[in-house]
C-alpha positions as a Python dict, from the first residue, in 0.01 Angstrom:
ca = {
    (1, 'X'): (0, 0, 0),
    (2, 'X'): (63, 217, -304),
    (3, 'X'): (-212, 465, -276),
    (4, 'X'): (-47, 696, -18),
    (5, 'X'): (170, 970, -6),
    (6, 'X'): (471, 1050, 209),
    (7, 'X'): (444, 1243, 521),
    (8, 'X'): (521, 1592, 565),
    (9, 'X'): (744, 1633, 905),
    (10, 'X'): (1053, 1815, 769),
    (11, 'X'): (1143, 2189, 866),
    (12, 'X'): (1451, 2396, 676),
    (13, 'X'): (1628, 2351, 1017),
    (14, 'X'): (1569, 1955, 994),
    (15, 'X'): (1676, 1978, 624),
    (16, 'X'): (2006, 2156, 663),
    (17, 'X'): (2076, 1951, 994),
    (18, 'X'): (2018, 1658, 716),
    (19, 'X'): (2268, 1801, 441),
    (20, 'X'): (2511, 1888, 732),
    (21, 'X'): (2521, 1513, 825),
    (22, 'X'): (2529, 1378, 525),
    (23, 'X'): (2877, 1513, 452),
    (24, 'X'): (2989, 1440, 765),
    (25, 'X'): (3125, 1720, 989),
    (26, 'X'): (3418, 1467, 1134),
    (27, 'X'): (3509, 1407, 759),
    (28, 'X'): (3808, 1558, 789),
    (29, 'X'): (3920, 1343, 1071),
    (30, 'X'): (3900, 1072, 853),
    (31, 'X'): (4041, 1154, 516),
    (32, 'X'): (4280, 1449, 636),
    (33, 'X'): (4619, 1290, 567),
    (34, 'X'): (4487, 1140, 237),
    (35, 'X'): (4457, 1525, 132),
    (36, 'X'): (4805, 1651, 245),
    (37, 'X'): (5005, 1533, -39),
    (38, 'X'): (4805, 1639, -306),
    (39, 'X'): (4742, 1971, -165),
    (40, 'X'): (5078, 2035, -24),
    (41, 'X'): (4954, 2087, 298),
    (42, 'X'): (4740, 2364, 162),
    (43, 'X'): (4396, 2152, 276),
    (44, 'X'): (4186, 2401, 408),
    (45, 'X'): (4255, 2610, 49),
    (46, 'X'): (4096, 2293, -131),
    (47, 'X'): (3807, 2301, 111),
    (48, 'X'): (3723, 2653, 28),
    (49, 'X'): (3761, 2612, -334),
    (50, 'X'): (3579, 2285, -318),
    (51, 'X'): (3290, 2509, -139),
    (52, 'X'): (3268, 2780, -377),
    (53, 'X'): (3302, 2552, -680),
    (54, 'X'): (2975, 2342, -533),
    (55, 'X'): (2736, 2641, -441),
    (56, 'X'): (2721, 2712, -857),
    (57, 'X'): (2568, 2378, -862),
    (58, 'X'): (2372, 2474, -599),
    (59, 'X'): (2204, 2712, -679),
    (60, 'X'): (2091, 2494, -993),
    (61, 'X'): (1916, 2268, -731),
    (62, 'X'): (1768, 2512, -568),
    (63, 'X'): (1604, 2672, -912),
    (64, 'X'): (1526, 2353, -1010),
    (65, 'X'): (1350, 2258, -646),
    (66, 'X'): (1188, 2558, -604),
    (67, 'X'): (1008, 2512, -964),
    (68, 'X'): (958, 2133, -947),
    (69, 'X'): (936, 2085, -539),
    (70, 'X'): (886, 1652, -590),
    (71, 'X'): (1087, 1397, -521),
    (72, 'X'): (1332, 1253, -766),
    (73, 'X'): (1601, 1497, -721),
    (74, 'X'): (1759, 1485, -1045),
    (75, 'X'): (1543, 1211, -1200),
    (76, 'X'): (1253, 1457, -1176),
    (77, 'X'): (1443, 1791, -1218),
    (78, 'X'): (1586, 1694, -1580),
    (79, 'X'): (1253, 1459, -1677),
    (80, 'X'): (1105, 1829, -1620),
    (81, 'X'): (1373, 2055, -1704),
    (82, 'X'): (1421, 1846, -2053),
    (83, 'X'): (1273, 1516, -2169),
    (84, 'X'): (1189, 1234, -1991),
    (85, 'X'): (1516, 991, -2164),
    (86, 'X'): (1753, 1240, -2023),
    (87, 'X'): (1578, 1288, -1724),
    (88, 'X'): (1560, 909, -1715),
    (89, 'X'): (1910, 848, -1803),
    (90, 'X'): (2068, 1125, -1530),
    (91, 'X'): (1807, 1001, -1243),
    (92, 'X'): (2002, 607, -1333),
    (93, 'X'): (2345, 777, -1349),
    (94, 'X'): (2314, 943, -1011),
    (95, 'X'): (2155, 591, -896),
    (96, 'X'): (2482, 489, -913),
    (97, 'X'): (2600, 749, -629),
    (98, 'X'): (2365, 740, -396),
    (99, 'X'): (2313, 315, -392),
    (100, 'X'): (2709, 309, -297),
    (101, 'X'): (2688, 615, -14),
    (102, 'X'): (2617, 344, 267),
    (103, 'X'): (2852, 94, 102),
    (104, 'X'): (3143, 395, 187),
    (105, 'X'): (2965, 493, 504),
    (106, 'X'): (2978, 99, 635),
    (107, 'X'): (3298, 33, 500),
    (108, 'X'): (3451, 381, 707),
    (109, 'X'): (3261, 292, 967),
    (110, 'X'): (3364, -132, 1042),
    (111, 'X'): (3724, -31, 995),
    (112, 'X'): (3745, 214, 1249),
    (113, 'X'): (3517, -3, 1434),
    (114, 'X'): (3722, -278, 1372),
    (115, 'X'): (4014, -77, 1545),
    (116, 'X'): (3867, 15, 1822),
    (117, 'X'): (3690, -323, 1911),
    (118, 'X'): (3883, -591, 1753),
    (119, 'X'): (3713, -831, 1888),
    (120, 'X'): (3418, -766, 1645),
    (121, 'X'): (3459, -907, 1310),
    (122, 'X'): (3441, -679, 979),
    (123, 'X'): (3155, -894, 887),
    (124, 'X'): (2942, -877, 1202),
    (125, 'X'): (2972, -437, 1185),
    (126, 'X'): (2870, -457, 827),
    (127, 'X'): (2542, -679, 917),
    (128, 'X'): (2478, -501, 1223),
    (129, 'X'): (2469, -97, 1068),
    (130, 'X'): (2276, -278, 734),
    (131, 'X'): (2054, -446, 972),
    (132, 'X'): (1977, -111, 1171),
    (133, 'X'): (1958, 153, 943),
    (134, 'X'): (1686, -31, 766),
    (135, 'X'): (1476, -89, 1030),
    (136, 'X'): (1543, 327, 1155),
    (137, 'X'): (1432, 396, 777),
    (138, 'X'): (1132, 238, 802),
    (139, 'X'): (1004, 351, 1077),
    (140, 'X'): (1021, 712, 885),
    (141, 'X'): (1267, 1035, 815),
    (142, 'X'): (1128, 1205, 1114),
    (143, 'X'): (1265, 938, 1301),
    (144, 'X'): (1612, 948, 1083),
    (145, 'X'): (1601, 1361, 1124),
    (146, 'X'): (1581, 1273, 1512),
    (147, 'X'): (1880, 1047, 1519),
    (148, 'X'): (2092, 1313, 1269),
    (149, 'X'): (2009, 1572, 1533),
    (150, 'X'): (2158, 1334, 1801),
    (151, 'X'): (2493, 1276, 1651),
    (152, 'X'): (2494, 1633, 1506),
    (153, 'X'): (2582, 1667, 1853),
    (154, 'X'): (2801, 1399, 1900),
    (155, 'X'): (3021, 1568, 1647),
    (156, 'X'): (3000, 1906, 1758),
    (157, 'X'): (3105, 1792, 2098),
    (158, 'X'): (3485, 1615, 1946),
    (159, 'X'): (3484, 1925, 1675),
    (160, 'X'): (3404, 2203, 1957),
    (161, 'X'): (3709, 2018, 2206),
    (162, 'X'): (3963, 2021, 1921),
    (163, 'X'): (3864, 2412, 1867),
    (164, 'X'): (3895, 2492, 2242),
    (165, 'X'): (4234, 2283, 2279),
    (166, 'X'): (4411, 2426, 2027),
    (167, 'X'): (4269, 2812, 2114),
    (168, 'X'): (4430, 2719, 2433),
    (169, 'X'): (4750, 2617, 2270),
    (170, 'X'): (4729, 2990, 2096),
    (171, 'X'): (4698, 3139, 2411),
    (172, 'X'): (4981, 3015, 2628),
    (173, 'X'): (5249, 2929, 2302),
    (174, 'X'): (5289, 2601, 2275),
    (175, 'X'): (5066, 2638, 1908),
    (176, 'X'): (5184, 2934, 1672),
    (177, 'X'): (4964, 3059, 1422),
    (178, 'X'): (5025, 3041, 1063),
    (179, 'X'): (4839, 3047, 721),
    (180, 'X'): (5014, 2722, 579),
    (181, 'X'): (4683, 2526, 531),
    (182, 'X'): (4572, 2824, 337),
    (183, 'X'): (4859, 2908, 170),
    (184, 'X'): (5227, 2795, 119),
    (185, 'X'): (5440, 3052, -79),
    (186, 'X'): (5689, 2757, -98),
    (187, 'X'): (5482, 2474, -247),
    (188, 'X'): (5156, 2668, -399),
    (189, 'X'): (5114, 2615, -762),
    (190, 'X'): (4747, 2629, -907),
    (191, 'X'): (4760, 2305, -1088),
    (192, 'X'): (4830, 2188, -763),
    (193, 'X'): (4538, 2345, -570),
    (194, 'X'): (4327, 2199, -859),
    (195, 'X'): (4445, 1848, -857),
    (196, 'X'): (4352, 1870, -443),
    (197, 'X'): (3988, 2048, -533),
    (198, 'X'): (3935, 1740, -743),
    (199, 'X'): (3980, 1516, -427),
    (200, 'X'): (3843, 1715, -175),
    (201, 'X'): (3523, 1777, -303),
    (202, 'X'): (3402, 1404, -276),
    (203, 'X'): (3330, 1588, 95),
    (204, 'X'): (3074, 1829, -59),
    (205, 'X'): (2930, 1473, -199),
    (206, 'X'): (2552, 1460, -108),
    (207, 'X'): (2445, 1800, -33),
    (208, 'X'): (2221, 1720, -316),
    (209, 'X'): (2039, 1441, -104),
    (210, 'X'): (1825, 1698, 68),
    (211, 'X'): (1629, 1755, -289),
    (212, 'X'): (1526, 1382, -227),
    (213, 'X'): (1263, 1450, 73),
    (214, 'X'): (1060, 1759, -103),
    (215, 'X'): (784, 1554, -55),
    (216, 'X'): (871, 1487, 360),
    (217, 'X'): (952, 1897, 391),
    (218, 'X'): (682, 2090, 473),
    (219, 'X'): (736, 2394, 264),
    (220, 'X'): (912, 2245, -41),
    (221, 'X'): (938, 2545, -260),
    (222, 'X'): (1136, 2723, -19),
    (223, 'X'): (1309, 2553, 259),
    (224, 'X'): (1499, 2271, -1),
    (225, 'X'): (1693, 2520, -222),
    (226, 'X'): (1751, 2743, 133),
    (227, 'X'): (1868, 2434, 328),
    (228, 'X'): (2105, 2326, 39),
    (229, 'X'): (2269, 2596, -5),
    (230, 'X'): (2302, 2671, 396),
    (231, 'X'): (2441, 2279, 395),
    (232, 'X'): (2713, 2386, 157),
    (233, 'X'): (2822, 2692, 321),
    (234, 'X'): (2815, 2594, 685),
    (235, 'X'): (3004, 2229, 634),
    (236, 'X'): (3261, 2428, 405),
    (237, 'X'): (3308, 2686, 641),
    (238, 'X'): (3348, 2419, 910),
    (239, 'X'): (3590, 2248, 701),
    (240, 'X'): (3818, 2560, 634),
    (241, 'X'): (3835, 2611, 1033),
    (242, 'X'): (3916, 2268, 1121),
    (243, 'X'): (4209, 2205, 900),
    (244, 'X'): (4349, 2558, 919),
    (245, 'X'): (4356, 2448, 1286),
    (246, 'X'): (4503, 2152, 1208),
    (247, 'X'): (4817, 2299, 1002),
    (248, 'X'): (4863, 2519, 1365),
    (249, 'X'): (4908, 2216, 1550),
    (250, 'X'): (5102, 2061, 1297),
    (251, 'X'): (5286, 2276, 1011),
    (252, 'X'): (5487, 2035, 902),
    (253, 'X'): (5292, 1780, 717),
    (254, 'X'): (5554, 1564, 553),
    (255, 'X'): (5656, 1410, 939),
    (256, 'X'): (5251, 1314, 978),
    (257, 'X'): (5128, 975, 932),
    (258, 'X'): (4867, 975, 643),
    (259, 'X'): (4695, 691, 800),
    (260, 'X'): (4629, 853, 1136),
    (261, 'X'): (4712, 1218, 1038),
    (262, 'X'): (4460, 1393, 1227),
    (263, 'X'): (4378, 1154, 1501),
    (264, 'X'): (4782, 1247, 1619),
    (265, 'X'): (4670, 1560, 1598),
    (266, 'X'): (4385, 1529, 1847),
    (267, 'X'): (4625, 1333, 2054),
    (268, 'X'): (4819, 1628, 2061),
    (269, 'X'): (4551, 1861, 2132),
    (270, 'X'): (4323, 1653, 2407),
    (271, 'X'): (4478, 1365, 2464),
    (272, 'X'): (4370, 1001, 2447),
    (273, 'X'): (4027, 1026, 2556),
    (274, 'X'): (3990, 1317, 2243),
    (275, 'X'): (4105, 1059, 1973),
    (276, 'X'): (3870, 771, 2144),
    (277, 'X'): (3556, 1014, 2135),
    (278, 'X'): (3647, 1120, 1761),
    (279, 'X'): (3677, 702, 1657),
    (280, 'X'): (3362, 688, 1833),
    (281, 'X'): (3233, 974, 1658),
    (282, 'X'): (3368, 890, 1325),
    (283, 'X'): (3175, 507, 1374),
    (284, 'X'): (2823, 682, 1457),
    (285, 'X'): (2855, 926, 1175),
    (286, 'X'): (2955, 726, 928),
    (287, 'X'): (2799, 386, 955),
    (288, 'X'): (2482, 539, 1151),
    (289, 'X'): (2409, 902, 1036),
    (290, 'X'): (2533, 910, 662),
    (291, 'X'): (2437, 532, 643),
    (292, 'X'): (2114, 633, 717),
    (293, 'X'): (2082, 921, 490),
    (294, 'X'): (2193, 734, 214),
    (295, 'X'): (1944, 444, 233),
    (296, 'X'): (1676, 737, 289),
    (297, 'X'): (1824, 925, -42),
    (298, 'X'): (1818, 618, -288),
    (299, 'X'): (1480, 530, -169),
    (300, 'X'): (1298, 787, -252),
    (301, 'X'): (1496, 835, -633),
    (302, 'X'): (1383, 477, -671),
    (303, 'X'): (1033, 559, -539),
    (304, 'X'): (962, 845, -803),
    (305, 'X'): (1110, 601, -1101),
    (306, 'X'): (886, 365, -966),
    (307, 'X'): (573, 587, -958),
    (308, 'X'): (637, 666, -1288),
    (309, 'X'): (627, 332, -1383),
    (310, 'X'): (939, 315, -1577),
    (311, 'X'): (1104, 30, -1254),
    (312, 'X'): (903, -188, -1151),
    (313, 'X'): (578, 19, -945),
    (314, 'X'): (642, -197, -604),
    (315, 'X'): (905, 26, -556),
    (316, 'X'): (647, 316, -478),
    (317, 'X'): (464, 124, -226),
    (318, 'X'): (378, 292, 87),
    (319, 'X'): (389, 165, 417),
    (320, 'X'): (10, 250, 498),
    (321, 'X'): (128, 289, 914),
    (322, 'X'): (506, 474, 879),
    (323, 'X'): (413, 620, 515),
    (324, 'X'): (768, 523, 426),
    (325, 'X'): (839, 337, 72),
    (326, 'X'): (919, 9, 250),
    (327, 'X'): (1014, -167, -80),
    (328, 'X'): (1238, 50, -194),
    (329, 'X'): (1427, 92, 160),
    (330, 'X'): (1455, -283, 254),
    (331, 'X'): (1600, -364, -131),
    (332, 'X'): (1845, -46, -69),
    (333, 'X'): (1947, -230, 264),
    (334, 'X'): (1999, -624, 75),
    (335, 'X'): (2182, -427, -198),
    (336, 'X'): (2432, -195, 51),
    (337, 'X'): (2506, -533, 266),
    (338, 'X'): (2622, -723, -63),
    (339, 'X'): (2815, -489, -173),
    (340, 'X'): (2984, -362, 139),
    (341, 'X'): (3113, -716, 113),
    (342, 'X'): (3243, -738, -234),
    (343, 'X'): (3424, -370, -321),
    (344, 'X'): (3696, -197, -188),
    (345, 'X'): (3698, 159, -33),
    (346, 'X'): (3916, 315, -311),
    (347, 'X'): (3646, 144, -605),
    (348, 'X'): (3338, 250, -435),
    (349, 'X'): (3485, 623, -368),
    (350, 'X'): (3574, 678, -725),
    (351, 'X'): (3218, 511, -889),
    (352, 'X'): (3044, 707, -577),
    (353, 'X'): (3180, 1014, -757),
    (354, 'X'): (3132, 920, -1063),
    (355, 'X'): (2778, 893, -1045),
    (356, 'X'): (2726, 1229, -827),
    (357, 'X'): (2901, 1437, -1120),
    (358, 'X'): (2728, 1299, -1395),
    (359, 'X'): (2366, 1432, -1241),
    (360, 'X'): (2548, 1759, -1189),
    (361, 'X'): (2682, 1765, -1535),
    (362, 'X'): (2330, 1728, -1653),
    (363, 'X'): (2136, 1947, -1436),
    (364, 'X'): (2352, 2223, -1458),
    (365, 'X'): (2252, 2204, -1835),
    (366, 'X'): (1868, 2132, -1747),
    (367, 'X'): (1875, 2491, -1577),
    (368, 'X'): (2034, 2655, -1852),
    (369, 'X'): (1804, 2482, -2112),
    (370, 'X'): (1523, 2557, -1933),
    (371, 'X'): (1553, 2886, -1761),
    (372, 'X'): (1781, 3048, -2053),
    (373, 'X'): (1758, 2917, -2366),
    (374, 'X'): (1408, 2857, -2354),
    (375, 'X'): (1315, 3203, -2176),
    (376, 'X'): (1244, 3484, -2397),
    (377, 'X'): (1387, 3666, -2130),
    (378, 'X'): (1779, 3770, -2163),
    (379, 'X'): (1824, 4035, -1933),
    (380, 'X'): (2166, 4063, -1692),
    (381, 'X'): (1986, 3939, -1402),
    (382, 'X'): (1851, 3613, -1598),
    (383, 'X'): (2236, 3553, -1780),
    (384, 'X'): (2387, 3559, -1434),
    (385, 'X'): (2121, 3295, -1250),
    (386, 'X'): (2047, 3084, -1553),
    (387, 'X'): (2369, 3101, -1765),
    (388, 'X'): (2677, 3193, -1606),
    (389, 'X'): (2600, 3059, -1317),
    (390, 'X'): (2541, 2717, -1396),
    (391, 'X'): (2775, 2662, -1704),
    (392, 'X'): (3022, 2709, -1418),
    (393, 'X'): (2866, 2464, -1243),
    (394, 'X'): (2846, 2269, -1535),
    (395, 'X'): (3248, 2304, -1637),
    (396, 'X'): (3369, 2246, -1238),
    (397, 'X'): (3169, 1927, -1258),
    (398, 'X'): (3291, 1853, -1602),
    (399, 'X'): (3634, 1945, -1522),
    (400, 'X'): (3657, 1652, -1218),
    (401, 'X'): (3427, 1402, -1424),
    (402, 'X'): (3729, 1374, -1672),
    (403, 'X'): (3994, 1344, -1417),
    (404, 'X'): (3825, 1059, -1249),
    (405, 'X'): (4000, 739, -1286),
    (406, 'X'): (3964, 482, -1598),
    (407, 'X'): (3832, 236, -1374),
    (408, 'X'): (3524, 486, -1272),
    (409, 'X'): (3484, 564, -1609),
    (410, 'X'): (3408, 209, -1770),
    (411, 'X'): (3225, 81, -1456),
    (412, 'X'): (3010, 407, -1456),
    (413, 'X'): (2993, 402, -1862),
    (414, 'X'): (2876, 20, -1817),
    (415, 'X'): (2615, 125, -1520),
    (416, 'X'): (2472, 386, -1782),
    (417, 'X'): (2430, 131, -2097),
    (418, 'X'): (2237, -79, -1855),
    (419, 'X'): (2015, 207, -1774),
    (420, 'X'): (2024, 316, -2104),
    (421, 'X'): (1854, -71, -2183),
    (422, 'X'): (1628, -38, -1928),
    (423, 'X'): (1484, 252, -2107),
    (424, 'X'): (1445, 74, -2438),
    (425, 'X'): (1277, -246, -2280),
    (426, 'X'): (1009, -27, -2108),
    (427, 'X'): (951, 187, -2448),
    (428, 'X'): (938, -133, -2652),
    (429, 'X'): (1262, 29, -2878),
    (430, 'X'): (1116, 401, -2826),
    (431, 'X'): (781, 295, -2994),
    (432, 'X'): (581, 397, -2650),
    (433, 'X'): (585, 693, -2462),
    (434, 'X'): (830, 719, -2175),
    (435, 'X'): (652, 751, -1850),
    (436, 'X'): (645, 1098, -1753),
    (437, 'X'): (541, 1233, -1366),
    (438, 'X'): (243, 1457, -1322),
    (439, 'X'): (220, 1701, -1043),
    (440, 'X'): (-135, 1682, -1000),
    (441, 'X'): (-96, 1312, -874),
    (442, 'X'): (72, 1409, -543),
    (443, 'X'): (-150, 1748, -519),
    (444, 'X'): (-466, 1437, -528),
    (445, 'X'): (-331, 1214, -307),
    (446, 'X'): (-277, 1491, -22),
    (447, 'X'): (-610, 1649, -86),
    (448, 'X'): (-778, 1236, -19),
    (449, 'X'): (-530, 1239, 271),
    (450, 'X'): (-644, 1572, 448),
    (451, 'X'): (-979, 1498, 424),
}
């Protein structure tokens, strides 16, 4: 069924829950001793200039989804904020990020898995979270929301018993206090804290996923810019706390195993049946909870292009019982199983980012195009939100687009030719128009739907 519109179910709560999962809260269980190097220990410094470097950008998406509260995230924001090429061209690009999200998620997810039941083949945990997620996203993002909410929980529950353990080890002195994670007089050099920024904000990675399900969120206008912004702060600040916690229970990061870096650390803290709970919990989230997020993001980008018209228009069907986009979802799911099973983490991770940055690049731009240069209206208020605000956005992104690796850069460059071909097939070399969305299609469709 085509002729439908998605349903409505989504409070800001449910949206920043959403956000929340999506970059993983146990995140830093997993990729903690790939950060110590680069930072010098200093990890929870990287977090919280990771953070603050991310909420310039959004507070573009929140502009941007507060005027244009549709699905599309970027696809619709720039084919608004600009012209429908660019708009076009960044929706592809950031295709590129949200198509390989489960591919990380699964990949995270069967190796740990893989550890902890080695018994189960790589293959079979692959097949089984593809498998899974698919069906959960069909059945609708109220029931994904209600399964987020679940191991929202899951994670508080290992996050909360590291926080307890070690404000235990505070209190009777076997854990001393110290601001090494934050900063090291010793080894801090701001080159340094930049080259770990660069890495450590693939975390902050897919905040922007909530502007996917405007059109599932019940007030639009004003709970998607509020929930993305509350996403950004609260996992940041979460972040920061956890690994400054981390450097108290071990200061010395050179004698930590990058590989298992804060798992030992748990050990230390809770014991065995802490670091079992946190592989459990690092499974769930990953494979389960981002997993399913990302097959719900990419769906609904690839829904709006397909409204549009400018992919092919099955991709906007509507299941007429679950009002979910079924096409979309189940070729999300055949595309994340074959390539969970031909990239590697480190390739996927770098054209995951790749793809994320370029969108940001662009709408960062869109809002000052749109809101500033356009506006007649200069004044110190409008130069702050409009200008300064996002060409900050614009240079952060810009800054760790260039730093990416060459590998990114020519896969990603190739991924945006082909979208860049696409375009010129379906405008017949620019002699047609380029299909362009109109508000007033949704606004019908949920006036035939209420009646």
């Amino acid at each position: 069924m085509s002729e439908s519109n998605l349903k409505r179910t989504l409070s800001t709560k449910d949206l920043v829950v959403y956000g929340i999962i999506f970059m993983i809260p146990v995140a830093p269980i997993a990729f903690y001793g790939s950060f110590l190097v680069p930072a010098n220990g200093m990890v929870a410094l990287a977090y919280l200039v990771g953070m603050v470097a991310m909420l310039f950008t959004g507070f573009s998406y929140a502009t941007m989804s507060n005027k244009y509260p549709f699905s599309g995230s970027v696809y619709t924001y720039i084919q608004q904020g600009t012209n429908s090429a660019l708009g076009f061209i960044a929706g592809w690009g950031i295709c590129l990020d949200y198509f390989l999200i489960p591919t990380i998620t699964y990949l995270i997810s069967a190796t740990f898995g893989k550890q902890l039941l080695p018994f189960v083949p790589f293959w079979a945990w692959i097949i089984i979270l593809t498998v899974v997620n698919t069906v959960i996203n069909l059945l609708g993002v109220d029931v994904v929301s209600k399964i987020s909410w679940g191991l929202f929980g899951l994670q508080a529950i290992v996050l909360l018993s590291f926080i307890i353990g070690t404000v235990f080890g505070l209190i009777n002195g076997t854990i001393q206090p110290h601001s090494i994670s934050l900063y090291n007089p010793q080894h801090f050099n701001f080159s340094g804290v930049l080259q770990a920024t660069g890495i450590v904000i693939v975390s902050y990675l897919g905040f922007d996923a909530i502007s996917t399900l405007s059109e599932e969120a019940k007030d639009p206008k004003k709970s998607i810019g509020k929930a993305i912004l509350l996403s950004i702060i609260s996992i940041g600040t979460l972040f920061v706390i956890i690994t400054i916690l981390a450097g108290f229970v071990a200061p010395d990061y050179t004698k930590l195993n990058p590989d298992t870096a804060f798992l030992d650390i748990l050990g230390k803290v809770g014991g065995q049946w802490l670091v079992t709970l946190a592989n459990i919990s690092i499974i769930l989230s990953f494979g389960f909870a981002s997993g399913q997020e990302g097959q719900t993001a990419i769906s609904r980008i690839l829904f709006a292009m397909g409204r549009d018209g400018i992919l092919p228009r099955q991709l906007a069907w509507i299941h007429p019982k679950y009002r979910t986009p079924w096409v979309a979802i189940i070729f999300v799911g055949i595309a994340a199983l074959v390539t969970s099973f031909l990239l590697d983490m480190t390739t996927v991770s770098n054209l995951v980012s790749f793809g994320a940055l370029f969108g940001f690049i662009l709408l960062n731009f869109a809002v000052i195009w749109q809101f500033y240069i356009r506006n007649s209206d200069k004044s110190l208020i409008n130069t702050i939100k409009y200008a300064i605000s996002p060409l900050i956005g614009l240079l952060v992104s810009g800054w760790i687009f260039i730093s990416l690796s060459p590998i990114a850069k020519i896969v990603g460059s190739v991924w945006l030719l082909v979208g860049v071909l696409i375009l010129v097939a379906n405008t017949r070399f620019f002699t047609t128009s380029i299909p362009r969305f109109k508000f007033e299609q949704v606004a019908e469709l949920e006036r035939k739907e209420d009646k």
